[in-house]
Each structure stands twice: as C-alpha cells, then as structure tokens.
N, C-alpha and C positions, 0 to 999 in steps of 0.2 A: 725354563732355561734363564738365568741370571747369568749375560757375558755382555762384553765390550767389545766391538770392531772398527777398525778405524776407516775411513773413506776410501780407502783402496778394496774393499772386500767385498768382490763380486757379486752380484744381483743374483745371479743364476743359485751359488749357493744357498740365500734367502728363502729362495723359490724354494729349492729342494727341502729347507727344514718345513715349509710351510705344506707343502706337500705330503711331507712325513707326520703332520698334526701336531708339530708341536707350537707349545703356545710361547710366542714371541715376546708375549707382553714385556717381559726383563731383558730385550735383548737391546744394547745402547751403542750409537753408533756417533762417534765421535774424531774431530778432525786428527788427523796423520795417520801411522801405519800400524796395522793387525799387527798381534803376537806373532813371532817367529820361532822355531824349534827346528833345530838340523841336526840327527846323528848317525851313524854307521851301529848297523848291525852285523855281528860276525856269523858265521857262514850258519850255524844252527839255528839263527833268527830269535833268539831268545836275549841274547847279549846284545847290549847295545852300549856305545859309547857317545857323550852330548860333545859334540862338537860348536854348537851355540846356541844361546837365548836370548833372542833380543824380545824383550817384556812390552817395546813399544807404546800403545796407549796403556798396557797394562800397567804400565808404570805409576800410572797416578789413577787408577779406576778404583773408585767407591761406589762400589758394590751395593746397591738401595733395591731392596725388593718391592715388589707391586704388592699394593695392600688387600688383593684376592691370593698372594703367595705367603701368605704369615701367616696363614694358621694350615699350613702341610705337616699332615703326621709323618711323613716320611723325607728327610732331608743327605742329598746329600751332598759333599762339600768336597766339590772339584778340587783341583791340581792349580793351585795359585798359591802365593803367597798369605802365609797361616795367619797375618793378623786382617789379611781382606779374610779370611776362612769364620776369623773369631767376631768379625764384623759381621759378618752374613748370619752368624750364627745367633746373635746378638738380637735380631729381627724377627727371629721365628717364635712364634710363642710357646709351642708347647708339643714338640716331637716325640711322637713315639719312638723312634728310630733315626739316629746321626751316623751316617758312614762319611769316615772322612780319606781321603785318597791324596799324596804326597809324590815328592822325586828328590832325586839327589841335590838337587839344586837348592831347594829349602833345608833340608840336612845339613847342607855344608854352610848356610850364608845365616840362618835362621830356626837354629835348634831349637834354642830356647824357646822361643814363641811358639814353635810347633807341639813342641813339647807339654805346653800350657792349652793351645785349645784339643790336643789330641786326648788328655785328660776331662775335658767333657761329652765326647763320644763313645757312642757305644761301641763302635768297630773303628776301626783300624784296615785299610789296605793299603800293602807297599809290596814290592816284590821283591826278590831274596838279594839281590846284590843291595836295595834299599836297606833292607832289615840287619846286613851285616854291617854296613857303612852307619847307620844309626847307632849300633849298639857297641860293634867291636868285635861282637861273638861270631865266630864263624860257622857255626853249628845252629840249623834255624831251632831248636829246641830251644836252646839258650838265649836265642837271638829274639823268640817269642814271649820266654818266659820276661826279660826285663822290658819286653814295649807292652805287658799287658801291666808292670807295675807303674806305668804312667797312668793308668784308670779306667782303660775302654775293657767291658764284658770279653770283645772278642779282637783277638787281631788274624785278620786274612792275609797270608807271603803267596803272592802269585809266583809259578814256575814255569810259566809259558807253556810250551807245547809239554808240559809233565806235569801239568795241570795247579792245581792249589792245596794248601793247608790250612784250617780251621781251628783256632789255638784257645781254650780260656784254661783259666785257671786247672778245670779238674779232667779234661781230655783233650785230645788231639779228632779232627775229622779230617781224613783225605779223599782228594777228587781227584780222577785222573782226566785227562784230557781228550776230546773227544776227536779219534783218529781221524785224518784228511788224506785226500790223495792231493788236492789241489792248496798252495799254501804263496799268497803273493806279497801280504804286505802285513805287518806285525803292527804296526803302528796305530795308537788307538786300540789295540785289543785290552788292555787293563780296562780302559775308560767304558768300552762296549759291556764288558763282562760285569761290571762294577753297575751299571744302567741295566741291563738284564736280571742283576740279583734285583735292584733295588722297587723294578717294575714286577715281578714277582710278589716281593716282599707288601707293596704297595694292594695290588691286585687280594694279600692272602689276608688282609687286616690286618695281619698277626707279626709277631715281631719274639717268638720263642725260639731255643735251639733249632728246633726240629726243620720248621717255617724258614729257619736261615738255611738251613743243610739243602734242602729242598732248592731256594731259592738260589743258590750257588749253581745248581745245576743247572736251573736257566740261564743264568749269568754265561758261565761255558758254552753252553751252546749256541747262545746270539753271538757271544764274543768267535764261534768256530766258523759260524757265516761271513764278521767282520771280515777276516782276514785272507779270505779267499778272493777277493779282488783290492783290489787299490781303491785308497779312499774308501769312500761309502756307495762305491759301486752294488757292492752285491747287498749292503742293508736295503737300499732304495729299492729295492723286487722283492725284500722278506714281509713274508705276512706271517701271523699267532700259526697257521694249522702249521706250515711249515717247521716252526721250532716244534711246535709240540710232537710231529713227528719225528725227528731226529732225539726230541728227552727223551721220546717212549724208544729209539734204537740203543741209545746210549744203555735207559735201565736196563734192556735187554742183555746188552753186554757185560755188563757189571753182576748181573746176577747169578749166586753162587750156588741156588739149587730150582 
C-alpha cells in the first residue's frame, strides 16, 4: 500500500489494515484532513453521480515508495491523480504487470496526462460511464477500441452488478457477475475487484490472456463479498477457502456442458 492520510484518520482503521496483513511500510500520515469522496448512487446501485472531492492532503502527496517496494512484478496504480500515477510508476523497475485504474474526475480535469501514463500500462480499468465520458463513443465496442489505441494490451469496462468486459485488440471476454441476495454498499467494488484480479495475477506468476481471464474472476468474486456489507465489514471475516468456494459456484454456473 502507497497512500497518504491526514491526522484525522482513525487508529481503529490502521488496526484493521494491520490485521488484514497488509504491509504499511508506504502508508504516510501527514498533518490536516484525509481525502473525501461523497456521491449518490441511483436506485440499481450501479450509477452513481460525484457530488464532491475534496483531495485534501492529497493535494500535494508525493507518492515515494519504500525501497523493498521497487522491484514488484505486479503494480497497480490506484485512482489518484495520473501524474502522482506516472510518478509511482517512475520508481518501479521492472513490472511485469501495470494495471491502472481512473474516474471521472481525472477525465474531465486531466486527460491529457492520463492519457500519457495509460499508454504505458498494460491494462486499463475504468467502468462504462468512464469509457463513454473518455472517448465520446457510446457503444463500449467503440469506446474500447479507441482506449486500447492509447497503448495498454488490455482495457477492462466494469458494469457493476452485469459484471465486466475484457477488450484487446483481437477479441472480446465477458464475465458476468456473480448473483447476490444480499447487496448493501457498492462503493469500492471496482477498487475490491481490481485487488482481487491483481492478487490472483500476482499469486499466478503469470501475466497471459488466459492468467487474466482467470484472474478476473477472482477479481468478481472478492469484489461480490465487498459489497455485501458497508465498508470493509464483510472483507475483514473473508478468508482464500471462502473465495475459492464461491469461483468454484460461479464456474459451476457458467458452465455450458
């Protein structure tokens, strides 16, 4: 984890990433107020509209990775501001694998830049109101074909509870999403699913189509746990057997003979 929080941002959550194992060493805690993000989601939970961003410390955070984090074969590169993205990216030496993840918000303030480090990754995620607001095209066919001539192999259009699409140059892969009865808070599901592909991917050595298809479906199904409580309620009680029982329900479902 490479993020910044400002003095206001609760111990107890500290606790919980520390609990969860992740390693801290990048995490920079600095005086005034954490990032803010408020928006309304319309009644399918899938739409959603920003109603504010306050960037707070984020405003001036240079991003320095710890020199045990510069030689990760697997990077990916959070929802910030693309030239902290092309920073970060700047420090790593030699990735196998660049997934880079965006919002409307750098679309509209910061194309250009985005534009320029999304051309050194190999994937691309943004979800489909992103990819029409980026390109113009309302049709993700189209809307895919001109974000892969910026230069990444692959670009992933999240569709929320209608799961994902898989885009390069010479086919299309679709995932559907993995059905719920229980469904409370959508927020952070890109980010969940996005960390599930990449810990998969991570987990598989491997960085080929196939290793991605595969690892998308992790992706969905840690991101199907996310969303079933608020917050990071229901992640903090997931463990590996758990996911890998609900992929092995999902292939079940999916499967056509």
């Amino acid at each position: 984890m490479v993020v910044v929080v400002g003095t206001d941002f609760p111990s107890e959550f500290r606790e919980t990433w520390e609990n969860m194992s992740i390693d801290l060493e990048g995490l920079q805690t600095v005086e005034g107020k954490t990032f803010r993000w408020s928006g309304v989601y319309e009644e399918n939970m899938d739409n959603r509209r920003t109603l504010s961003t306050d960037l707070n410390v984020f405003e001036t955070f240079p991003p320095e990775l710890p020199e045990s984090y510069r030689n990760a074969d697997y990077l990916f590169l959070g929802n910030i501001h693309p030239a902290l993205q092309l920073h970060v990216l700047e420090q790593v030496h030699s990735p196998k694998f660049i997934l880079i993840d965006t919002m409307d918000l750098w679309i509209n303030i910061a194309k250009d830049e985005l534009a320029k480090v999304i051309g050194k990754c190999h994937m691309l995620t943004l979800n489909e109101s992103e990819a029409q607001l980026f390109t113009g095209e309302f049709t993700l066919n189209n809307a895919a074909k001109k974000l892969l001539e910026l230069g990444p192999e692959y670009v992933l259009i999240k569709k929320g509870g209608n799961g994902s699409m898989l885009f390069t140059k010479e086919d299309i892969f679709l995932l559907h999403a993995y059905p719920l009865d229980t469904f409370k808070d959508p927020t952070g599901a890109g980010d969940t699913f996005a960390g599930g592909l990449m810990g998969a991917l991570a987990a598989s050595g491997k960085a080929d189509k196939e290793s991605i298809r595969q690892a998308m479906v992790h992706g969905s199904i840690t991101a199907s746990f996310g969303v079933e409580e608020f917050s990071l309620e229901r992640l903090k009680q997931l463990d590996r057997g758990a996911i890998e029982t609900r992929v092995n329900e999902f292939k079940e479902m999916s499967r056509l003979s």
